[in-house]
PyMOL Python script that loads the backbone (N, CA, C, O; Angstrom):
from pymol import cmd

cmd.read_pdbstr("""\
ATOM      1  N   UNK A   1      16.713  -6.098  -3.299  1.00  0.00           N
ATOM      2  CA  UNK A   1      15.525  -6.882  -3.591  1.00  0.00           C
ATOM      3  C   UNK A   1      14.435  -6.645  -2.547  1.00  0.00           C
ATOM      4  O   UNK A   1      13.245  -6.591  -2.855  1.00  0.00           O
ATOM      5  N   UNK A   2      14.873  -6.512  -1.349  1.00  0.00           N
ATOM      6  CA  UNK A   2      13.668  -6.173  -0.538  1.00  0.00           C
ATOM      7  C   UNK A   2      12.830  -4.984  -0.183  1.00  0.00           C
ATOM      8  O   UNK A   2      11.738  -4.814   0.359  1.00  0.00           O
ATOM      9  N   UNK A   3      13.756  -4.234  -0.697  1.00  0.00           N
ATOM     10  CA  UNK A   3      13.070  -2.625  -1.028  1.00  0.00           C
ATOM     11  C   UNK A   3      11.936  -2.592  -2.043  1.00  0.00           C
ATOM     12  O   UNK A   3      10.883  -1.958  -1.976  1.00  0.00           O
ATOM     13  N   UNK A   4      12.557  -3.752  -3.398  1.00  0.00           N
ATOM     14  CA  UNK A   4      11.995  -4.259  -4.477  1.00  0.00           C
ATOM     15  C   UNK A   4      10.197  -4.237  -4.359  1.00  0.00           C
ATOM     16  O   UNK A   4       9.285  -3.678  -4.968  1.00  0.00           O
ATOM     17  N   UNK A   5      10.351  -5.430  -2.915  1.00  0.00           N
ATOM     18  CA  UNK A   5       9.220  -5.854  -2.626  1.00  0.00           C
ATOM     19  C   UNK A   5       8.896  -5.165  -1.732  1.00  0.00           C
ATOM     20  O   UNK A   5       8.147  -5.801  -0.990  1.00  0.00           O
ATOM     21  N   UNK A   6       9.102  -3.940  -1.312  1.00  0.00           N
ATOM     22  CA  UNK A   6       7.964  -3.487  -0.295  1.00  0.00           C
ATOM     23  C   UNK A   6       7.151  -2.421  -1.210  1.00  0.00           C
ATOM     24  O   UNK A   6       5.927  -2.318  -1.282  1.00  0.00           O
ATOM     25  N   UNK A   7       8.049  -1.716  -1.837  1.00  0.00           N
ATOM     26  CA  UNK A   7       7.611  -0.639  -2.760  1.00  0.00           C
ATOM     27  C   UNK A   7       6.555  -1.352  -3.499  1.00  0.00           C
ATOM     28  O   UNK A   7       5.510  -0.711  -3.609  1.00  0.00           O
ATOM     29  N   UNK A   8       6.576  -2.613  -4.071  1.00  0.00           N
ATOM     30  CA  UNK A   8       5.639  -3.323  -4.701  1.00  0.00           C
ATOM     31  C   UNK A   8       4.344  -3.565  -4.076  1.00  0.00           C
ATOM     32  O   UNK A   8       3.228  -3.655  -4.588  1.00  0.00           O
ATOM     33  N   UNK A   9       4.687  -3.642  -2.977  1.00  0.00           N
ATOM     34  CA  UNK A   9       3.467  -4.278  -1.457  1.00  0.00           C
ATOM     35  C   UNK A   9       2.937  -2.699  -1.191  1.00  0.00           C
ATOM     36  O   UNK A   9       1.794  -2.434  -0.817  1.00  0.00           O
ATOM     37  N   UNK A  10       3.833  -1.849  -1.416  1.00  0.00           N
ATOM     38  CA  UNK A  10       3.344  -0.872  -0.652  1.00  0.00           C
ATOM     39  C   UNK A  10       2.006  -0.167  -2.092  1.00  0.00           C
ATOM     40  O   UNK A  10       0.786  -0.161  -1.933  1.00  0.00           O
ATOM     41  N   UNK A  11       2.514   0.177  -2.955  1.00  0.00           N
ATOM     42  CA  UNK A  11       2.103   0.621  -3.847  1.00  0.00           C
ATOM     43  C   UNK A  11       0.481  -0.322  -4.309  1.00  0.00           C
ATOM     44  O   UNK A  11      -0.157  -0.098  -5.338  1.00  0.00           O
ATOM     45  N   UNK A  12       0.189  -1.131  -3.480  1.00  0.00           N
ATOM     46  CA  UNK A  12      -1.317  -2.067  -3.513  1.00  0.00           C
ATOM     47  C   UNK A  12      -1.376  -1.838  -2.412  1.00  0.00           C
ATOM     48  O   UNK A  12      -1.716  -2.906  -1.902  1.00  0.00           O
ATOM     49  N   UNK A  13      -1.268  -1.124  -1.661  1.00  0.00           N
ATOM     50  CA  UNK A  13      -2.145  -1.134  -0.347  1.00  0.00           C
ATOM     51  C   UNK A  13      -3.743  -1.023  -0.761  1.00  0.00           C
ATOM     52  O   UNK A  13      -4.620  -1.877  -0.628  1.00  0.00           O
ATOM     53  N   UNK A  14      -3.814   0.088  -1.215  1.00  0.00           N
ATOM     54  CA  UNK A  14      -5.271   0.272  -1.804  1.00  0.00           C
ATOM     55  C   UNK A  14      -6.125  -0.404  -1.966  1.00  0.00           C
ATOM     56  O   UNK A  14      -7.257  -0.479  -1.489  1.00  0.00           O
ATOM     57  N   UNK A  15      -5.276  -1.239  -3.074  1.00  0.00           N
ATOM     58  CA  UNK A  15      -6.218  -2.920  -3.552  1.00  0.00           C
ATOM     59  C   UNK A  15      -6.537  -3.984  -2.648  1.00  0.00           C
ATOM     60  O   UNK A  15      -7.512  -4.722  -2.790  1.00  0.00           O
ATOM     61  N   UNK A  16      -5.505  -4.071  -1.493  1.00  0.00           N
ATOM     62  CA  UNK A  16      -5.385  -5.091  -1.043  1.00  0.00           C
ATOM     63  C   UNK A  16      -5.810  -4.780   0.368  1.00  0.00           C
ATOM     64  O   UNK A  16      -5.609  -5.681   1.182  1.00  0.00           O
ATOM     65  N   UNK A  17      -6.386  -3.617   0.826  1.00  0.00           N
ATOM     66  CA  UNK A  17      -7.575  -3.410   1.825  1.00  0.00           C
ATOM     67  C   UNK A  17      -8.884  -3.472   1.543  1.00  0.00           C
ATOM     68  O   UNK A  17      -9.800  -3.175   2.310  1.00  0.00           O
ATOM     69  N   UNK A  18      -8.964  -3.828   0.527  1.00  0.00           N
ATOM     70  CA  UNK A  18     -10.416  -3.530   0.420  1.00  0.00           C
ATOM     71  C   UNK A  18     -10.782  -4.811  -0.641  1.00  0.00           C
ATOM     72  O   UNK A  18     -11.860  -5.133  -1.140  1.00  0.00           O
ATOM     73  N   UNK A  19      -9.718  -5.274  -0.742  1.00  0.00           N
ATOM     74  CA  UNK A  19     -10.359  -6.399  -1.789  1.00  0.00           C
ATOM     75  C   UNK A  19     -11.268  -7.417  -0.889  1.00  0.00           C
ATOM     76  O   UNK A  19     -11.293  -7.613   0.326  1.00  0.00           O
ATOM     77  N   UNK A  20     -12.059  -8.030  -2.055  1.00  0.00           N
ATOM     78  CA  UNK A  20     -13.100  -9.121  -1.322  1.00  0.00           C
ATOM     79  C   UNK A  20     -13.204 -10.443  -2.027  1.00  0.00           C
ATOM     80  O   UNK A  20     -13.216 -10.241  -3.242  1.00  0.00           O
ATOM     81  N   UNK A  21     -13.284 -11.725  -1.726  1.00  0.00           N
ATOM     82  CA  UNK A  21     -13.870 -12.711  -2.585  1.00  0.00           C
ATOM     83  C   UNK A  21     -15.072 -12.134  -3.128  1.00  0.00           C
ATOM     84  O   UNK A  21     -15.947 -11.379  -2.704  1.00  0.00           O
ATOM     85  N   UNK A  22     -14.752 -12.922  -4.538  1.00  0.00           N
ATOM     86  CA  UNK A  22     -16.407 -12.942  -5.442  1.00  0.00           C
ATOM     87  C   UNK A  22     -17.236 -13.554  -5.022  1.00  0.00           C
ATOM     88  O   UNK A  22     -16.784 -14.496  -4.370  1.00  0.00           O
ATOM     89  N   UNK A  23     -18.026 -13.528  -5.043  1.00  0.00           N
ATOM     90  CA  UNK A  23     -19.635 -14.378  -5.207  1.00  0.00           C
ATOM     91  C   UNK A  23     -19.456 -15.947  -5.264  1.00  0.00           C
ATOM     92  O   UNK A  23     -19.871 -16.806  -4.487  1.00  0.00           O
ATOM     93  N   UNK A  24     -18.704 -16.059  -6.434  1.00  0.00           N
ATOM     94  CA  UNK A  24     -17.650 -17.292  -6.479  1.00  0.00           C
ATOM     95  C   UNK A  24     -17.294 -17.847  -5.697  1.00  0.00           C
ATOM     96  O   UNK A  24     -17.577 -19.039  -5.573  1.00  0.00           O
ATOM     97  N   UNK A  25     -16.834 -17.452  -5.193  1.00  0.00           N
ATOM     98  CA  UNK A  25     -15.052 -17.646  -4.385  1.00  0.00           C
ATOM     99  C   UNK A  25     -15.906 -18.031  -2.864  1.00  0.00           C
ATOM    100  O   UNK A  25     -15.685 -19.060  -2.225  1.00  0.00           O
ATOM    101  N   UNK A  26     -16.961 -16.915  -2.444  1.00  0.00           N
ATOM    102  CA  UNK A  26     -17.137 -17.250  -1.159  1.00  0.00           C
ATOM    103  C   UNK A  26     -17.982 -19.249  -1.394  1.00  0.00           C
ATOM    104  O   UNK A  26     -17.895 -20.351  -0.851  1.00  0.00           O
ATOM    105  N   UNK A  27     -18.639 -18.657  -2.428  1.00  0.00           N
ATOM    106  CA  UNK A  27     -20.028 -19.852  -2.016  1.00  0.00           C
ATOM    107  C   UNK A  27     -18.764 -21.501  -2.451  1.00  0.00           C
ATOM    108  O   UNK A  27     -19.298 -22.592  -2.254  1.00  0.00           O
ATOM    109  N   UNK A  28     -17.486 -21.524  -2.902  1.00  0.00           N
ATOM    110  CA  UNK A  28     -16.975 -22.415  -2.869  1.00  0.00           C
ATOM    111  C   UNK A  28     -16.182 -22.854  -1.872  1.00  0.00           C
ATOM    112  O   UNK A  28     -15.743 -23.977  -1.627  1.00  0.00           O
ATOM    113  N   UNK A  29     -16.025 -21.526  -1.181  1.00  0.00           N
ATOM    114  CA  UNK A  29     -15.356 -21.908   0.291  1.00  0.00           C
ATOM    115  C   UNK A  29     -16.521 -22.453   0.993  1.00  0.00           C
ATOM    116  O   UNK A  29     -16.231 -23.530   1.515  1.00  0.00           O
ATOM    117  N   UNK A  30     -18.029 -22.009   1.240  1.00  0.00           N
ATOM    118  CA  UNK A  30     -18.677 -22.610   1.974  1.00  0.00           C
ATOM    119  C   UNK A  30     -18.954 -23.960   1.865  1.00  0.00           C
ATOM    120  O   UNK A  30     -19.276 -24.713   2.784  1.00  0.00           O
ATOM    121  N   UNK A  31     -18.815 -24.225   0.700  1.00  0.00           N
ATOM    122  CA  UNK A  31     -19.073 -26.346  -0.085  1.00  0.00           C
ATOM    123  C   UNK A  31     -18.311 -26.702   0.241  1.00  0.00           C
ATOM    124  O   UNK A  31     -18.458 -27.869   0.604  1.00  0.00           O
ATOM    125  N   UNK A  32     -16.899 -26.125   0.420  1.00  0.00           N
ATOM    126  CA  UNK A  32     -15.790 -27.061   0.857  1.00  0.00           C
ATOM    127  C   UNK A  32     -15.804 -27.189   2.596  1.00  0.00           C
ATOM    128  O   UNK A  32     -15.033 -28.020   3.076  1.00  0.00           O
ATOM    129  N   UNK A  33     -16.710 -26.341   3.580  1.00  0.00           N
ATOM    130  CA  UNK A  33     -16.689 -26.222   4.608  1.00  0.00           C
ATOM    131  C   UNK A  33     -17.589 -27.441   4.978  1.00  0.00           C
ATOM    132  O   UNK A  33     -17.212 -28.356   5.710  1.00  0.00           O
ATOM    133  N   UNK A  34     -19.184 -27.334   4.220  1.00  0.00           N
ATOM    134  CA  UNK A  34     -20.018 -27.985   4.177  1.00  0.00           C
ATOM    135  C   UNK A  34     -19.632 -29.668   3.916  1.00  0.00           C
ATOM    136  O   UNK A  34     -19.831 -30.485   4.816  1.00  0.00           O
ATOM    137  N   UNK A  35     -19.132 -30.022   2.749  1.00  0.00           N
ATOM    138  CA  UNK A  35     -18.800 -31.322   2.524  1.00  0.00           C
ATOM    139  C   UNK A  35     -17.708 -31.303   3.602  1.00  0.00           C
ATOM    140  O   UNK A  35     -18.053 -32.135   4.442  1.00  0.00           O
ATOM    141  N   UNK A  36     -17.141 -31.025   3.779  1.00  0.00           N
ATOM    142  CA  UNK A  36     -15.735 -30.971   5.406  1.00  0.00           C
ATOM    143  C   UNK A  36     -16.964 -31.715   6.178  1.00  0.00           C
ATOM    144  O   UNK A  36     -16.766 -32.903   6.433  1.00  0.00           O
ATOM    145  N   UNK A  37     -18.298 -31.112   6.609  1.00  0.00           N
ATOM    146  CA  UNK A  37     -18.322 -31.421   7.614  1.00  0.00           C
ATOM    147  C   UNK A  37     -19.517 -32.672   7.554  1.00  0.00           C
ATOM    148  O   UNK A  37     -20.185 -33.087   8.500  1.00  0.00           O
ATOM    149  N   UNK A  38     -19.544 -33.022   6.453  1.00  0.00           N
ATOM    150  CA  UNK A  38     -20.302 -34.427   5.930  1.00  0.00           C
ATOM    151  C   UNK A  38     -19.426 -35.326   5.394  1.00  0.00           C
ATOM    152  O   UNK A  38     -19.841 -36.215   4.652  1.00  0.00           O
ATOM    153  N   UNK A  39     -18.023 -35.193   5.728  1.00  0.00           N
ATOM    154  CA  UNK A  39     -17.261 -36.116   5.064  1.00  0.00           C
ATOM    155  C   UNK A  39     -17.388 -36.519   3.552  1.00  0.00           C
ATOM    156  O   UNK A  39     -17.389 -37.662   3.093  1.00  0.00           O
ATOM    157  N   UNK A  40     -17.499 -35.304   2.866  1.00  0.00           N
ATOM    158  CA  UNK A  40     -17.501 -35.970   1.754  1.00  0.00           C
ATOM    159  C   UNK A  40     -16.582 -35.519   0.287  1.00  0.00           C
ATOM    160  O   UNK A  40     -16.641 -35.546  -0.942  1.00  0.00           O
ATOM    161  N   UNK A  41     -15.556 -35.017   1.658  1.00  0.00           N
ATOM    162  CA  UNK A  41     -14.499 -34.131   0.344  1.00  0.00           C
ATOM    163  C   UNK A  41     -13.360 -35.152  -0.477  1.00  0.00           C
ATOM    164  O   UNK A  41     -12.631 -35.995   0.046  1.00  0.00           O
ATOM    165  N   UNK A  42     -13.424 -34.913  -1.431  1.00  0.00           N
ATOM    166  CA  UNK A  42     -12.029 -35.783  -1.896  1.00  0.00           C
ATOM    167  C   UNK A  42     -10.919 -35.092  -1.550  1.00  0.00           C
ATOM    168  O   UNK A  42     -10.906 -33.945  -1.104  1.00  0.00           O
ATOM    169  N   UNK A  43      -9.950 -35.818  -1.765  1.00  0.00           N
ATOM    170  CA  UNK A  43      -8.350 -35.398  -1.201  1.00  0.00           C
ATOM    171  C   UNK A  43      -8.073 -34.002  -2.207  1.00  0.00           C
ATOM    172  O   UNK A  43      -7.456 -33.085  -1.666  1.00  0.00           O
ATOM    173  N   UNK A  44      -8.369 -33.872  -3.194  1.00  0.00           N
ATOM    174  CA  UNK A  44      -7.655 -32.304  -3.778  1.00  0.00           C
ATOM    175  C   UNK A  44      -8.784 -31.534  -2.869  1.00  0.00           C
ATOM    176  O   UNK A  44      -8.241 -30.531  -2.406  1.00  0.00           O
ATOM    177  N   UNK A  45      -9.862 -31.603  -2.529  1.00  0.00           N
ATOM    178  CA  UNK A  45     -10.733 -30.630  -2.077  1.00  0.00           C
ATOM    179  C   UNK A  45     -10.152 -30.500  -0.384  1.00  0.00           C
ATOM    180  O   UNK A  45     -10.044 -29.422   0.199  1.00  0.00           O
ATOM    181  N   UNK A  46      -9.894 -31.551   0.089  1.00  0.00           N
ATOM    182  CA  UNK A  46      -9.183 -31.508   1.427  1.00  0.00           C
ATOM    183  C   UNK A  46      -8.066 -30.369   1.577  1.00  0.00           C
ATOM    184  O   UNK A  46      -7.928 -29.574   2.506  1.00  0.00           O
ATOM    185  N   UNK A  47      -7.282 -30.510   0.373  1.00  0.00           N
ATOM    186  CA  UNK A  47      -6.514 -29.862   0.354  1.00  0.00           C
ATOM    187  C   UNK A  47      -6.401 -28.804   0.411  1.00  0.00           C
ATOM    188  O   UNK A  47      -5.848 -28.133   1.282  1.00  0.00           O
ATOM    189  N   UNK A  48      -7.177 -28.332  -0.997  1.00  0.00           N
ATOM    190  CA  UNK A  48      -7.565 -26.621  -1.093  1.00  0.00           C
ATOM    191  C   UNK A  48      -7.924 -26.198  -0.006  1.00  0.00           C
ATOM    192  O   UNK A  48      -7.311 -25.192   0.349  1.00  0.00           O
ATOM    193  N   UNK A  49      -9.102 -26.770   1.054  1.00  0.00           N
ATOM    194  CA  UNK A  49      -9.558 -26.025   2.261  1.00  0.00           C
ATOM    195  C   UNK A  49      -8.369 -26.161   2.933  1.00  0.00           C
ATOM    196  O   UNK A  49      -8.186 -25.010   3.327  1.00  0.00           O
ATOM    197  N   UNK A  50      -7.611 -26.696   3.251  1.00  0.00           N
ATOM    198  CA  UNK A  50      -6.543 -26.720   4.048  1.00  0.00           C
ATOM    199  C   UNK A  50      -5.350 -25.391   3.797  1.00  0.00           C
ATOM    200  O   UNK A  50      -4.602 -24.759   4.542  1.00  0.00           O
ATOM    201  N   UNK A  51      -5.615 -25.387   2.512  1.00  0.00           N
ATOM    202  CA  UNK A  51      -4.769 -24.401   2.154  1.00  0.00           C
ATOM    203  C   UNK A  51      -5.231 -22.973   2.459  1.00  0.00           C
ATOM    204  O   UNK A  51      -4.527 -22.042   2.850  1.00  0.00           O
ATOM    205  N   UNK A  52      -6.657 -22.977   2.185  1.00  0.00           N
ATOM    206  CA  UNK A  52      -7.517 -21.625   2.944  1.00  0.00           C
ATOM    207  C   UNK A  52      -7.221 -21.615   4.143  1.00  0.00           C
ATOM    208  O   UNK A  52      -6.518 -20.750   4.665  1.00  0.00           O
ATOM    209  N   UNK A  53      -7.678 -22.493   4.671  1.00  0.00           N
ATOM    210  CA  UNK A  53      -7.361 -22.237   6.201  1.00  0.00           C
ATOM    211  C   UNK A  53      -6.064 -21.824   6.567  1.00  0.00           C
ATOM    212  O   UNK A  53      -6.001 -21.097   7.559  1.00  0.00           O
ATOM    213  N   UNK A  54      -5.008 -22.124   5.989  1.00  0.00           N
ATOM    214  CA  UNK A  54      -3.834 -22.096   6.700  1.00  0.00           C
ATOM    215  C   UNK A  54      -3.815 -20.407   6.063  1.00  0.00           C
ATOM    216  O   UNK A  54      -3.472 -19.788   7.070  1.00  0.00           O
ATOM    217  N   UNK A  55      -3.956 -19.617   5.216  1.00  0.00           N
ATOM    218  CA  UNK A  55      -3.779 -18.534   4.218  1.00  0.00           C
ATOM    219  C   UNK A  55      -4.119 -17.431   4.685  1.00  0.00           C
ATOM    220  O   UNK A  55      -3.446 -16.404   4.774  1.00  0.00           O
ATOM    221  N   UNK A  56      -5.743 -17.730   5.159  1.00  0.00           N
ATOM    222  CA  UNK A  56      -6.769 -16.982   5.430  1.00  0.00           C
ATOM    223  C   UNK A  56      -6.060 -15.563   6.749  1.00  0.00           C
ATOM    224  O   UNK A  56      -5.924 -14.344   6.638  1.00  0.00           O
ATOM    225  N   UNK A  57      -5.755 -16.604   7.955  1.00  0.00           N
ATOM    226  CA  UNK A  57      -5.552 -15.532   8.368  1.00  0.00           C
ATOM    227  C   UNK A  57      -4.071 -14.984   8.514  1.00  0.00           C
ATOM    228  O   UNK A  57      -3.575 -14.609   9.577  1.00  0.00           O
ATOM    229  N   UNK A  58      -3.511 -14.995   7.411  1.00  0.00           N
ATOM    230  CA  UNK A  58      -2.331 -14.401   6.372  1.00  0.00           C
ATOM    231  C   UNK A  58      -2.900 -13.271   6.156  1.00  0.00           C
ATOM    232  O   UNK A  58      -2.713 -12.197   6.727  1.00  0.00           O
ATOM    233  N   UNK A  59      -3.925 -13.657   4.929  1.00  0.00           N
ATOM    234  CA  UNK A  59      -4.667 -12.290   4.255  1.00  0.00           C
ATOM    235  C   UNK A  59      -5.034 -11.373   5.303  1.00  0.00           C
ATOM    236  O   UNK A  59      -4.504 -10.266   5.405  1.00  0.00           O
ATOM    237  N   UNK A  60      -5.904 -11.785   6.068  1.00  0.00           N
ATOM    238  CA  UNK A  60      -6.789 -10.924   6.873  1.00  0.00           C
ATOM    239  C   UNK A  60      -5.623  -9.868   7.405  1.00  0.00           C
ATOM    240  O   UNK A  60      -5.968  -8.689   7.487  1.00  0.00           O
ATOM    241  N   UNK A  61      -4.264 -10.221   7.772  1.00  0.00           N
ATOM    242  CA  UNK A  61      -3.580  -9.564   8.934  1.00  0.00           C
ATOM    243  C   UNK A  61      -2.602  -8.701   8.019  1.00  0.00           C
ATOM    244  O   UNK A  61      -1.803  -7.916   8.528  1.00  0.00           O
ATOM    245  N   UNK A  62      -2.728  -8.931   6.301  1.00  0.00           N
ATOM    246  CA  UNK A  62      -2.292  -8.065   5.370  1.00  0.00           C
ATOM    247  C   UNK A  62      -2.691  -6.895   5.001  1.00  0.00           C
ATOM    248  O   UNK A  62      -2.104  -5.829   4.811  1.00  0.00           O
ATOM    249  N   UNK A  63      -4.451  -7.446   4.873  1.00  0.00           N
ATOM    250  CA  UNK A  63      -5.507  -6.622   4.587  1.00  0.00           C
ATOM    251  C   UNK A  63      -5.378  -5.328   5.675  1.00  0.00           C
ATOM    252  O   UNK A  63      -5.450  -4.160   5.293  1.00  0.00           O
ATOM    253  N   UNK A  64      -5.115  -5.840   7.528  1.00  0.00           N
ATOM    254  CA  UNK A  64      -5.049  -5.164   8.543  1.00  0.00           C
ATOM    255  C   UNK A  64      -3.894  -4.264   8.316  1.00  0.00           C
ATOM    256  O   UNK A  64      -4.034  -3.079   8.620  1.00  0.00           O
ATOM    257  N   UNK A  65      -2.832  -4.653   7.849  1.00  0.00           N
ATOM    258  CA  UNK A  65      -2.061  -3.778   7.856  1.00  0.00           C
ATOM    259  C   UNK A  65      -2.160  -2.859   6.531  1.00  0.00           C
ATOM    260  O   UNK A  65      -1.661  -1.734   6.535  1.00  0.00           O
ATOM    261  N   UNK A  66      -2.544  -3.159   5.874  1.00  0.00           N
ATOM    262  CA  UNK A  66      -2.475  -2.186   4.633  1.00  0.00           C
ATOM    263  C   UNK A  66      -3.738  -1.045   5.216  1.00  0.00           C
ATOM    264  O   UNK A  66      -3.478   0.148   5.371  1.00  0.00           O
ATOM    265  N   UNK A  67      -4.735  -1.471   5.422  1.00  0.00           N
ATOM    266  CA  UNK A  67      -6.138  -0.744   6.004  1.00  0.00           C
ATOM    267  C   UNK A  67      -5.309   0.290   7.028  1.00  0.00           C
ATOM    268  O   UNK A  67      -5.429   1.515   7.045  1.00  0.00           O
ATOM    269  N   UNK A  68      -4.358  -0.596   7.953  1.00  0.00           N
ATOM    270  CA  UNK A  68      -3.933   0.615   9.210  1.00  0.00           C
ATOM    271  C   UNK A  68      -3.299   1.677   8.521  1.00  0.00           C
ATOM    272  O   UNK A  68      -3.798   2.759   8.830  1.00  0.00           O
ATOM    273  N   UNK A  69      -2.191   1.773   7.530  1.00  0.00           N
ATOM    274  CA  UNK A  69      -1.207   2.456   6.547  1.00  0.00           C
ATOM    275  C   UNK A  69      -1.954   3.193   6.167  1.00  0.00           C
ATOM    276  O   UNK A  69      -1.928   4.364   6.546  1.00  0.00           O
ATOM    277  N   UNK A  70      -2.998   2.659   5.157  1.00  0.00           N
ATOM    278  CA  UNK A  70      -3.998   3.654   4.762  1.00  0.00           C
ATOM    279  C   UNK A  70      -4.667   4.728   5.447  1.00  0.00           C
ATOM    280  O   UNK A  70      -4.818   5.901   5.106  1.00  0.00           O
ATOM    281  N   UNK A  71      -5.028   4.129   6.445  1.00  0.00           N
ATOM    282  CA  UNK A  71      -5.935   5.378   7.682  1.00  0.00           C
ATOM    283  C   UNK A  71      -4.276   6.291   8.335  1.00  0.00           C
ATOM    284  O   UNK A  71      -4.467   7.500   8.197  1.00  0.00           O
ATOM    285  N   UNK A  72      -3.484   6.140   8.676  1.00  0.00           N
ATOM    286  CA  UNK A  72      -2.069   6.529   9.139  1.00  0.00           C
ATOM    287  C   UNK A  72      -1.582   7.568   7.619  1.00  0.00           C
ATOM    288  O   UNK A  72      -0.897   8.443   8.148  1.00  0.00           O
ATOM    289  N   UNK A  73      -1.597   7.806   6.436  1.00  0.00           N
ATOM    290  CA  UNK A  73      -1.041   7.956   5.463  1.00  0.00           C
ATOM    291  C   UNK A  73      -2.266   9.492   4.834  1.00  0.00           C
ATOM    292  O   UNK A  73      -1.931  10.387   4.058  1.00  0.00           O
ATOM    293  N   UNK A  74      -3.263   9.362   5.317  1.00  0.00           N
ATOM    294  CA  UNK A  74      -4.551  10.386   5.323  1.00  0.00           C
ATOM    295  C   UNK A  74      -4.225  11.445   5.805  1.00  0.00           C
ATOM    296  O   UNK A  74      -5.045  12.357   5.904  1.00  0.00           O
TER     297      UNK A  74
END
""", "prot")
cmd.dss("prot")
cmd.show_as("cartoon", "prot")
cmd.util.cbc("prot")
cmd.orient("prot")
């Protein structure tokens, strides 16, 4: 099974260096930053940012490694 999943991980490197939030995606992270800091989030919105935050620099250090593989694999 874990071969399973690297071959799987490995085989998106591509995608998953270079992917980006949409247009979307960013300007709703910034409302949820914004109301964060006017107190005016409700508890599911608390949440979701909480959940970014905790995620975020997950992704980033995925993104890093797939990006390093990629430049290493050239």
């Amino acid at each position: 099974m874990k071969n399973c999943n690297h071959w799987a991980i490995a085989s998106q490197k591509p995608s998953i260096a270079h992917s980006r939030k949409s247009p979307p995606q960013r300007g709703q992270i910034v409302e949820l930053f914004d109301r964060h800091k006017s107190s005016t989030l409700s508890q599911s919105e608390a949440v979701e940012l909480d959940r970014y935050l905790l995620l975020e620099p997950w992704v980033r250090l995925a993104k890093a490694h797939a990006y390093k593989h990629l430049q290493t694999a050239a």
